[in-house]
C-alpha positions as CSV (number, residue, x, y, z in Angstrom):
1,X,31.0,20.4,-20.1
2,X,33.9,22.5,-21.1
3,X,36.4,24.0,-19.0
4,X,37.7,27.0,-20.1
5,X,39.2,30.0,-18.2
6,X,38.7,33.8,-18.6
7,X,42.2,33.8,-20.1
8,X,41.4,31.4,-22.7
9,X,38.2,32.6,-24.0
10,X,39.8,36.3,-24.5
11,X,42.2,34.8,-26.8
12,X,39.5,32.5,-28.5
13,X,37.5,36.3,-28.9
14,X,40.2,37.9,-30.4
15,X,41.3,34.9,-32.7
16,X,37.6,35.1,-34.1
17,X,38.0,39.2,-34.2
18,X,41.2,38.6,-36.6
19,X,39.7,35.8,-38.5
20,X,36.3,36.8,-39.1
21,X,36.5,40.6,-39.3
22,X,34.7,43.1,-37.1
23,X,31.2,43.2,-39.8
24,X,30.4,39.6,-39.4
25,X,31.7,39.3,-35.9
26,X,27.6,40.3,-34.0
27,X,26.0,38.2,-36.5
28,X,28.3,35.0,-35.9
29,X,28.1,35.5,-32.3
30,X,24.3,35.5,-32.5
31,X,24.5,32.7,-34.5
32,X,26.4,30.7,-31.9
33,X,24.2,31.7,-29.0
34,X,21.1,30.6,-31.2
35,X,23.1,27.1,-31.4
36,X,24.3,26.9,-27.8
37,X,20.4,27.5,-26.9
38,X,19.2,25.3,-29.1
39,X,21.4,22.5,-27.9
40,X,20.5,22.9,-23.9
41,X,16.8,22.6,-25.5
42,X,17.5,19.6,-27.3
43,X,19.6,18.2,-24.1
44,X,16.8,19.3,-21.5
45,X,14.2,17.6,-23.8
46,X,15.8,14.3,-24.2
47,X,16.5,14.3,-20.0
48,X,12.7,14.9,-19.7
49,X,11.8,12.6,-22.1
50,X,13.9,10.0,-20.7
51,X,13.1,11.0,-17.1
52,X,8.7,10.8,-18.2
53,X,9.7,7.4,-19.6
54,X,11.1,6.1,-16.6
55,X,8.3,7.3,-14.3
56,X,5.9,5.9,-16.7
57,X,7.3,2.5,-16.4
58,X,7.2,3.1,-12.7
59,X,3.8,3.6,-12.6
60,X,3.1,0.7,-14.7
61,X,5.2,-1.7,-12.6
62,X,3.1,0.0,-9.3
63,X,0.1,-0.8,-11.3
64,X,0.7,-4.0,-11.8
65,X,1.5,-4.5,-8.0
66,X,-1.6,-3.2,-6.9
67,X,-3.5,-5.1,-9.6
68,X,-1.6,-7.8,-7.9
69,X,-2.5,-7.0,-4.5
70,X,-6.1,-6.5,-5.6
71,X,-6.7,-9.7,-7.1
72,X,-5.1,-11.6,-4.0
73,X,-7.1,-9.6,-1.6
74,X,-10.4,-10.6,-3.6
75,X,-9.5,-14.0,-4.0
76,X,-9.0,-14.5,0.2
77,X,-12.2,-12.3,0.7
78,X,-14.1,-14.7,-1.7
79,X,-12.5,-18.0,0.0
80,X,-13.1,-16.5,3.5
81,X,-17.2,-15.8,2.4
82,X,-17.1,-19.5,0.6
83,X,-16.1,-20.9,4.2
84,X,-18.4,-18.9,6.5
85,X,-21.1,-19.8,3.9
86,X,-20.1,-23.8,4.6
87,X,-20.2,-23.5,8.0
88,X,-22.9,-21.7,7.9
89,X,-24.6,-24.7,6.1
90,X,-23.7,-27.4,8.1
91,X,-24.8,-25.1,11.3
92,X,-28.1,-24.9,9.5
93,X,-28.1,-28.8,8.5
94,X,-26.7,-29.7,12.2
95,X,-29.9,-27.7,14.0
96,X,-32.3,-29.3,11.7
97,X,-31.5,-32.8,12.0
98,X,-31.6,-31.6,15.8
99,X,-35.0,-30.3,15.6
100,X,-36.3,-33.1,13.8
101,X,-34.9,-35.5,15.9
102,X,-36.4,-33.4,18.9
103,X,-39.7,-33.8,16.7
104,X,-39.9,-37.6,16.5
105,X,-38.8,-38.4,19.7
106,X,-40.7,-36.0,21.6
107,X,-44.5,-37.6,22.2
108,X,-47.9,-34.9,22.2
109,X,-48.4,-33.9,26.0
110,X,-51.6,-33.9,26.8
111,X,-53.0,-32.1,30.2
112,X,-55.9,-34.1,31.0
113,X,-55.6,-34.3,34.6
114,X,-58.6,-35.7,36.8
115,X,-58.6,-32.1,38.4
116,X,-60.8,-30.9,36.5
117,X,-59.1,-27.7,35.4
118,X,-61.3,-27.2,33.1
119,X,-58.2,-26.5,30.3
120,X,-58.1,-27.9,27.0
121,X,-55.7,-30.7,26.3
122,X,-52.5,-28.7,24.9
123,X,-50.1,-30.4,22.4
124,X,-46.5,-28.6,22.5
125,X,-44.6,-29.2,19.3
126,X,-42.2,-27.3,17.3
127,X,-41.7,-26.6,14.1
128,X,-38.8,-26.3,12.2
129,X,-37.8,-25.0,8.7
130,X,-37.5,-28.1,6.3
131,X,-33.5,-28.9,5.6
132,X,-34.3,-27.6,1.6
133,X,-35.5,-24.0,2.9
134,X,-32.6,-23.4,4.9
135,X,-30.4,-20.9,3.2
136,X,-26.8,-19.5,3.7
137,X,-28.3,-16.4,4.3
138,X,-30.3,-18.3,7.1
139,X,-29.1,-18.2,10.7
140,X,-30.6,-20.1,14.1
141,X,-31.9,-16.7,15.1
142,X,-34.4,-17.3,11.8
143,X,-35.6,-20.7,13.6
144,X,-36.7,-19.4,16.9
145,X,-39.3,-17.4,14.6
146,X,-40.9,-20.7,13.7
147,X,-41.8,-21.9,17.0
148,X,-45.2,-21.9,18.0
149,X,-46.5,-21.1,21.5
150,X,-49.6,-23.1,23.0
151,X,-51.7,-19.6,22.4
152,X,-51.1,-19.4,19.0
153,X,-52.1,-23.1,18.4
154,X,-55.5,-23.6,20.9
155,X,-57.5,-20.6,20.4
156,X,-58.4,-19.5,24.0
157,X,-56.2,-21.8,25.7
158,X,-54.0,-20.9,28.1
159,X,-50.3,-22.0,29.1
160,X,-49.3,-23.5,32.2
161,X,-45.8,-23.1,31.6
162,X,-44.3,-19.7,31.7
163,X,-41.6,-19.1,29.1
């Protein structure tokens, strides 16, 4: 702050010495180092304060990046989920138009053959999940559940074709 030399303060000691008197001299120099300490305090204080002030904002401004960050990360996690859940839709609405077309198009076989097997007449169908009962949630792994097999429909019947 101040520059002064050895030289200099000796002279500013014994200007004081004359001026002040030898008595009041220890108690003025106390004094002054009680004001010189007080002052660095004061200075150190008002650094920290400004230097706590400036990290605050810091952290606000990282806040509000993150915040940022956060909000745009949900918002493309939400729009990807909205568009699997489409396609996952029209997946659902494209296999049960395909299984219902399968349904009216395909005619009862019956196994009636004149050699006398001696098998019941077997109807094969399927049976899909109606288009308002398929969910999102739903998959085409859900839909091979709802086939039947010809044991399951004809009590003690059994299947000529091997699945």
């Amino acid at each position: 702050m101040f520059d002064f030399s050895i030289g200099e303060l000796m002279v500013v000691m014994v200007v004081a010495l004359v001026v002040i008197g030898p008595e009041r001299l220890p108690k003025v120099a106390r004094t002054m180092g009680h004001l010189y300490g007080r002052a660095q305090r004061y200075v150190n204080g008002v650094k920290s304060d400004i230097a706590r002030d400036m990290a605050i904002d810091e952290y606000r401004q990282l806040q509000q990046k993150i915040q940022a960050e956060a909000s745009s990360m949900q918002a493309s996690v939400q729009q990807a989920a909205q568009t699997v859940s489409q396609q996952m839709q029209e997946i659902n609405r494209v296999v049960a138009e395909q299984v219902a077309e399968v349904r009216q198009t395909s005619l009862p076989v019956s196994d009636q053959s004149s050699s006398g097997s001696g098998a019941y007449p077997v109807e094969k169908s399927i049976v899909a999940p109606s288009p308002e009962s398929a969910s999102p949630q739903g998959s085409l792994f859900d839909m091979t559940d709802s086939v039947k097999h010809e044991d399951e429909m004809i009590p003690g019947a059994k299947s000529t074709v091997k699945s």
